[in-house]
NUFI-308093 format. One record per residue (C-alpha): residue in one letter; x, y negated, z negated. Coordinates in nm, 3 decimals. Example, Ala and Ser with C-alpha at 12.3 -4.5 7.8 and 13.67 -1.06 7.14 Angstrom:
BEGIN
<a,<1.230,0.450,-0.780>>,
<s,<1.367,0.106,-0.714>>,
***
This chain:
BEGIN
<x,<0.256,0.298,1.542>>,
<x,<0.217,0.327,1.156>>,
<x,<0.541,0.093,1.082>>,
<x,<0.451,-0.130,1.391>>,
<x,<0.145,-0.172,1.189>>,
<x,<0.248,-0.213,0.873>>,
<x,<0.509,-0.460,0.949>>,
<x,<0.295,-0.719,1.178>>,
<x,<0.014,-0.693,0.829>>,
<x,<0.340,-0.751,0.649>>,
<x,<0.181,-0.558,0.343>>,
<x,<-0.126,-0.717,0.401>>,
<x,<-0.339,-0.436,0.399>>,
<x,<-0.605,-0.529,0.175>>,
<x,<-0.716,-0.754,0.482>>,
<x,<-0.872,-0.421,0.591>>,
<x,<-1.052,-0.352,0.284>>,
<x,<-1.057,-0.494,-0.069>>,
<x,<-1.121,-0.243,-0.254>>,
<x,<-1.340,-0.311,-0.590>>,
<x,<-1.245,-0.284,-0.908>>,
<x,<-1.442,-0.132,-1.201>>,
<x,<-1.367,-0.347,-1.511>>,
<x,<-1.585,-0.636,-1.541>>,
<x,<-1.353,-0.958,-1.622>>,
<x,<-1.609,-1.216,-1.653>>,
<x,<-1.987,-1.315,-1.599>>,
<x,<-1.993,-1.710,-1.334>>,
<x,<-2.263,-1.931,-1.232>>,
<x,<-2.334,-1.827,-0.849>>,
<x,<-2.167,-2.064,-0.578>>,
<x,<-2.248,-2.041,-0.202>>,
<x,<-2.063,-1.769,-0.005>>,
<x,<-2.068,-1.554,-0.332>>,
<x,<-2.131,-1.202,-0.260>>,
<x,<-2.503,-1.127,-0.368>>,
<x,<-2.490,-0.797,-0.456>>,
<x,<-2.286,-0.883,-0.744>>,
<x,<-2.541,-1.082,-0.857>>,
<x,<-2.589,-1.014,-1.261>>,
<x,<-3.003,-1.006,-1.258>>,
<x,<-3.047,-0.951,-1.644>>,
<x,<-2.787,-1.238,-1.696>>,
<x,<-2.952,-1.461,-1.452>>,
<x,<-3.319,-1.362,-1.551>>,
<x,<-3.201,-1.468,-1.899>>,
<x,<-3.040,-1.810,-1.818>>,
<x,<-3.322,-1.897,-1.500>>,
<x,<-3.012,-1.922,-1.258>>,
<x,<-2.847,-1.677,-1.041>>,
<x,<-2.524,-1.524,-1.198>>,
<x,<-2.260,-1.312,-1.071>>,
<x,<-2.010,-1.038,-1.214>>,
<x,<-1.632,-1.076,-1.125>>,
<x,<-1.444,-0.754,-1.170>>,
<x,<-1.099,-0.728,-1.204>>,
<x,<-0.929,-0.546,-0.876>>,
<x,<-0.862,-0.184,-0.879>>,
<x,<-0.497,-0.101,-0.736>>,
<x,<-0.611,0.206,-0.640>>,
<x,<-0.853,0.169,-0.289>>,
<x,<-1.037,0.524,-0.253>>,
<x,<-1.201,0.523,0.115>>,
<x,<-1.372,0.815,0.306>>,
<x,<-1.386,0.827,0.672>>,
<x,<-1.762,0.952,0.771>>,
<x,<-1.651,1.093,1.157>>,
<x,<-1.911,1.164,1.408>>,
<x,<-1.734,1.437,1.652>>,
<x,<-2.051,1.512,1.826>>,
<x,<-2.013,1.580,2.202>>,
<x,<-2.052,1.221,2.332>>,
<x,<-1.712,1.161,2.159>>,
<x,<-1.519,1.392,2.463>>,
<x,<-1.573,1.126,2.736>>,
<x,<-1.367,0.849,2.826>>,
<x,<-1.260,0.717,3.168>>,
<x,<-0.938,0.506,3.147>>,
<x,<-0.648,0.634,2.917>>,
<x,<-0.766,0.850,2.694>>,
<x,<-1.118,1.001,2.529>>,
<x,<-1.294,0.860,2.261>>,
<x,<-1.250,1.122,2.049>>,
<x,<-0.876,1.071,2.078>>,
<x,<-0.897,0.752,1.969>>,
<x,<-1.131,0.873,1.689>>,
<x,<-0.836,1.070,1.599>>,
<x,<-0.538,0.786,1.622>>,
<x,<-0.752,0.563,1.437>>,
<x,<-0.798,0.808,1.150>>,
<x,<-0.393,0.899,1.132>>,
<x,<-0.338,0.538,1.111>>,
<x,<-0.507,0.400,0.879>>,
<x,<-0.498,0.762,0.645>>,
<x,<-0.127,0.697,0.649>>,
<x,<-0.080,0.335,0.581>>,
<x,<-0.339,0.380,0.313>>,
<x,<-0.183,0.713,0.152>>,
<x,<0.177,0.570,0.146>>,
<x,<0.054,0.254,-0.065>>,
<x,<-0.096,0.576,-0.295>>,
<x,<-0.449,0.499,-0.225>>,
<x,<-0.650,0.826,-0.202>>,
<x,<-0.877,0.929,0.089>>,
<x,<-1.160,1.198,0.204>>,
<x,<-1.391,1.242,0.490>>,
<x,<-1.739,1.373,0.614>>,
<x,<-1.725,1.568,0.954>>,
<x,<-2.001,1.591,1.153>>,
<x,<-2.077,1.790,1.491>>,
<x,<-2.490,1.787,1.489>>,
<x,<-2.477,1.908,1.114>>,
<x,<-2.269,1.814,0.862>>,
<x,<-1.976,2.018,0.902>>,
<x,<-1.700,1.988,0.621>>,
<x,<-1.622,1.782,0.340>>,
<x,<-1.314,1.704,0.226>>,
<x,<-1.260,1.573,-0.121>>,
<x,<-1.052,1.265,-0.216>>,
<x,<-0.697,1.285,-0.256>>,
<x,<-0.349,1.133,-0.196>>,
<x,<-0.016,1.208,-0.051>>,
<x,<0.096,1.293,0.319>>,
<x,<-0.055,1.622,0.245>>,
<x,<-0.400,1.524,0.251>>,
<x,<-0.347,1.305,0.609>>,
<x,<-0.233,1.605,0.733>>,
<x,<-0.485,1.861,0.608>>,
<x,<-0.808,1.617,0.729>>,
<x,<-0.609,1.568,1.085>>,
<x,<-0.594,1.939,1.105>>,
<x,<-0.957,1.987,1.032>>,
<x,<-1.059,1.707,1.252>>,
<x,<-0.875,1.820,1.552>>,
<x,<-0.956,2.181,1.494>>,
<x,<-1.306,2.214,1.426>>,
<x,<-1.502,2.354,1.727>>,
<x,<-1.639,2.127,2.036>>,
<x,<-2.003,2.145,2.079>>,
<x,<-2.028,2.165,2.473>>,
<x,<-2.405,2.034,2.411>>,
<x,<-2.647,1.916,2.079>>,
<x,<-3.027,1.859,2.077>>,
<x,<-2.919,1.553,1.925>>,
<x,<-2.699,1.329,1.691>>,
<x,<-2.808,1.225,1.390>>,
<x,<-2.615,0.973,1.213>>,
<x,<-2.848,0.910,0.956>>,
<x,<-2.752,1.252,0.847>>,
<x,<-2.365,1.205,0.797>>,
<x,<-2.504,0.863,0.588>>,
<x,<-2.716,1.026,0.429>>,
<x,<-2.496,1.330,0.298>>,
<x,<-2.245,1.021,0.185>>,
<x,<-2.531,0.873,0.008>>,
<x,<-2.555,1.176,-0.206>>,
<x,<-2.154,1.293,-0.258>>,
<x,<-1.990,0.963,-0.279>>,
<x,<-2.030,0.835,-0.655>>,
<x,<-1.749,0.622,-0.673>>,
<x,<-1.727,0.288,-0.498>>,
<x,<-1.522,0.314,-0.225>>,
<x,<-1.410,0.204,0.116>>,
<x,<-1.604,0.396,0.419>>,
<x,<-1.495,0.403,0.743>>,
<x,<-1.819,0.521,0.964>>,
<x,<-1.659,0.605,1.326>>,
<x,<-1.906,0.654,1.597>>,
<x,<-1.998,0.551,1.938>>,
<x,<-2.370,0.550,1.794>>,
<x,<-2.533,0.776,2.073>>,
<x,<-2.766,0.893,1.789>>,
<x,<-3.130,0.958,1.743>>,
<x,<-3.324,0.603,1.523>>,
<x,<-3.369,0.565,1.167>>,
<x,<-2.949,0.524,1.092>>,
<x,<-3.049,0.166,0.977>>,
<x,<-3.209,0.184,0.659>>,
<x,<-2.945,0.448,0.520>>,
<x,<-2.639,0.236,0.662>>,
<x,<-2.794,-0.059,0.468>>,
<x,<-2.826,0.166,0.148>>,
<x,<-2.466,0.279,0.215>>,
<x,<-2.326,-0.088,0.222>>,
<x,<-2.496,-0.179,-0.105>>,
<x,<-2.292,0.095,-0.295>>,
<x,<-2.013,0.073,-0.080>>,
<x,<-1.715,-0.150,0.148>>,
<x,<-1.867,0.013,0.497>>,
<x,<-1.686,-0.029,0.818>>,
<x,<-1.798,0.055,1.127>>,
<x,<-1.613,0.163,1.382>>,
<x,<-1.762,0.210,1.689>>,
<x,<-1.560,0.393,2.010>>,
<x,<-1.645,0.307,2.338>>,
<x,<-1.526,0.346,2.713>>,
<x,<-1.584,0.075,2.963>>,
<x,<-1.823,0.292,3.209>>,
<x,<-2.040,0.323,2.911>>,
<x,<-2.098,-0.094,2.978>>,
<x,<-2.046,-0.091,3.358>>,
<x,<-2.118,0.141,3.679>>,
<x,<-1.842,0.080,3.922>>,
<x,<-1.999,0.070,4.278>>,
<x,<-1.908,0.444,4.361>>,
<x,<-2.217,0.600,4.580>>,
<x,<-2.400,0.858,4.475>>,
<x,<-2.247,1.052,4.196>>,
<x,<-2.364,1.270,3.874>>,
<x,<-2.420,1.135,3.573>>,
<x,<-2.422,1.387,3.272>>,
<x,<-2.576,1.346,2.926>>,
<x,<-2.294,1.470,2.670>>,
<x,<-2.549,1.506,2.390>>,
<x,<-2.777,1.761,2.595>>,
<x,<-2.597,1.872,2.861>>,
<x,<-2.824,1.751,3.150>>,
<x,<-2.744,1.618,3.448>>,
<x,<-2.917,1.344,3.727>>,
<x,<-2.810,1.258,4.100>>,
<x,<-2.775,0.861,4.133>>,
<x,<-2.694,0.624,4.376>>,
<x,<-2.475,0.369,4.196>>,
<x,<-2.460,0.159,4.528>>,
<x,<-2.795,0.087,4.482>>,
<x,<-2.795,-0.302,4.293>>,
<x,<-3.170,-0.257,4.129>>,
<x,<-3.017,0.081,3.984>>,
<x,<-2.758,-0.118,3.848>>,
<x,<-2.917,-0.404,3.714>>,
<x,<-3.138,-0.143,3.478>>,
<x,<-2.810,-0.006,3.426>>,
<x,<-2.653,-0.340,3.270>>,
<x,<-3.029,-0.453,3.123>>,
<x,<-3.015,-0.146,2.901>>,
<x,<-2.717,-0.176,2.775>>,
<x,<-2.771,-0.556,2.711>>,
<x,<-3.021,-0.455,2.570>>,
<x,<-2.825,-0.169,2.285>>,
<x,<-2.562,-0.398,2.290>>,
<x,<-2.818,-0.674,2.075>>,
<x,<-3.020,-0.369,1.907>>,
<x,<-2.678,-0.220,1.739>>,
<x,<-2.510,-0.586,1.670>>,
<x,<-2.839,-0.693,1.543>>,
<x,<-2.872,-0.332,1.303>>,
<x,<-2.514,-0.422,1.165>>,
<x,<-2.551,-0.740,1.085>>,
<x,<-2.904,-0.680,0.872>>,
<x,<-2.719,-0.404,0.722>>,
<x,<-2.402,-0.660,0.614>>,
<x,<-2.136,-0.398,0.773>>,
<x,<-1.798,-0.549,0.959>>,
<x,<-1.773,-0.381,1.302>>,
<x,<-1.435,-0.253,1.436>>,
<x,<-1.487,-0.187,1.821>>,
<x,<-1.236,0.051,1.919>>,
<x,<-1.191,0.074,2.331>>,
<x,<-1.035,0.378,2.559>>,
<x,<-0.852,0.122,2.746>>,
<x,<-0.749,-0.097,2.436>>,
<x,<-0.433,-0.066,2.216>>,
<x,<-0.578,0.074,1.879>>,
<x,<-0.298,-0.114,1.694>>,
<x,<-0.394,-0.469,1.832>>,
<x,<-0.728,-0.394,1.753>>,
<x,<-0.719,-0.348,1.451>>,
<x,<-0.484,-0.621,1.384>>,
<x,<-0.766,-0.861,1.522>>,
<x,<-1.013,-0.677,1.311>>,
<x,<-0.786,-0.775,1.039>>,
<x,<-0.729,-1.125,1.103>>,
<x,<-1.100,-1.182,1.170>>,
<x,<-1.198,-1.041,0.801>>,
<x,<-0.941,-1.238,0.664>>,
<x,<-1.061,-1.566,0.849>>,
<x,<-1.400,-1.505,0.728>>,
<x,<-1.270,-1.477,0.356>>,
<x,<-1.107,-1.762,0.364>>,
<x,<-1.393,-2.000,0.521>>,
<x,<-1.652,-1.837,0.248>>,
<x,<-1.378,-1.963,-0.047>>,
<x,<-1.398,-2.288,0.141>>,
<x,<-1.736,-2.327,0.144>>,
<x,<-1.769,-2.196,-0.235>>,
<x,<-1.554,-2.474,-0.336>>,
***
């Protein structure tokens, strides 16, 4: 998987994520599609037009993967959980970063923060995070998720700028927003949100259980029924626009990763979408 991906980026991989340097090169007039949190606000206070820095770019990309293993994570309906793909996605993209020596950490959360695991390089360091991701204890039930918590404990241990990969499916308690937002103005955030298609759609099944993984309860419906249904689909219309709508306020590229989709061709999409949007912002700068 690792050297199909590699080779179809054909060393592309910055398409994923920049990476920022931190030596300033030079001080520009701002042009449209410029990136406004590099805006210089001394500079442009002095001159009474909007400046912005350019930095030269760092070789070295250090990214931390923030990974919510709370207990909505073990369901899945067609090939495989979501917390398997959690997994994949994280050996992936450790790997092809680590063997281009870029160096890489993570925040693991199961209700509470759980572990933190400094930044470092090497095939080591893949395999030590992989261990601790796959080993730490399954909450069979949590009062609730928090995700604002796993942003916020970035907030305060991540000092250097870096790449974060937030990997959720987002069954969390409110108030995520305003940290993810603070997150992305220090930070390159990504997104990545896992999802199984009976979290979009009821199949037409009769009556059947339907269990919450988060608290462990449990209701009798009738999916036959269409009005049950239609507030079925209206409600997740209607998180479908609230969490599209919270990422794009927050400027944060989404990577939707499905349990019946193939991670690598995701990704590779992913990929060619940031780079497509790159190259129509130099276009419109010039």
């Amino acid at each position: 998987m690792l050297r199909r991906l590699d080779g179809l980026l054909q060393g592309e991989y910055r398409t994923l994520f920049r990476g920022q340097g931190v030596d300033l090169a030079d001080i520009r007039e701002y042009e449209p599609g410029d990136d406004v949190r590099y805006i210089d606000w001394n500079v442009s206070a002095r001159m009474d037009t909007p400046y912005v820095r350019q930095y030269l770019e760092d070789r070295e990309v250090t990214a931390h993967f923030l990974l919510d293993l709370s207990p909505s994570v073990d369901f899945g309906t067609v090939n495989t959980l979501k917390r398997d793909q959690l997994v994949d996605f994280v050996a992936l993209v450790a790997r092809l970063l680590t063997r281009h020596g870029n160096r890489i950490g993570a925040v693991l959360y199961a209700g509470k923060v759980e572990r933190t695991i400094p930044a470092a390089t090497g095939k080591t360091q893949v395999l030590r995070l992989l261990n601790d991701v796959i080993n730490l204890p399954r909450l069979q039930s949590a009062p609730f998720t928090s995700v604002s918590d796993l942003i916020e404990h970035a907030l305060r241990t991540i000092k250097r700028r870096s790449v974060i990969f937030l990997v959720s499916d987002f069954f969390t308690a409110p108030g995520w927003e305003r940290p993810l937002g603070m997150l992305a103005r220090r930070h390159e955030v990504i997104a990545v949100r896992l999802e199984d298609p009976r979290e979009r759609e009821l199949p037409d099944v009769g009556m059947v259980d339907l269990n919450d993984a988060e608290t462990g309860e449990s209701i009798h419906v009738d999916t036959h029924n269409a009005t049950f249904r239609r507030r079925f689909e209206a409600a997740v219309s209607k998180r479908e626009a609230e969490l599209h709508g919270a990422f794009a306020r927050c400027g944060v590229d989404v990577l939707t990763l499905s349990t019946e989709e193939d991670l690598v061709g995701a990704v590779l999409r992913f990929a060619a979408l940031r780079k497509q949007r790159r190259l129509m912002r130099s276009a419109v700068a010039v």
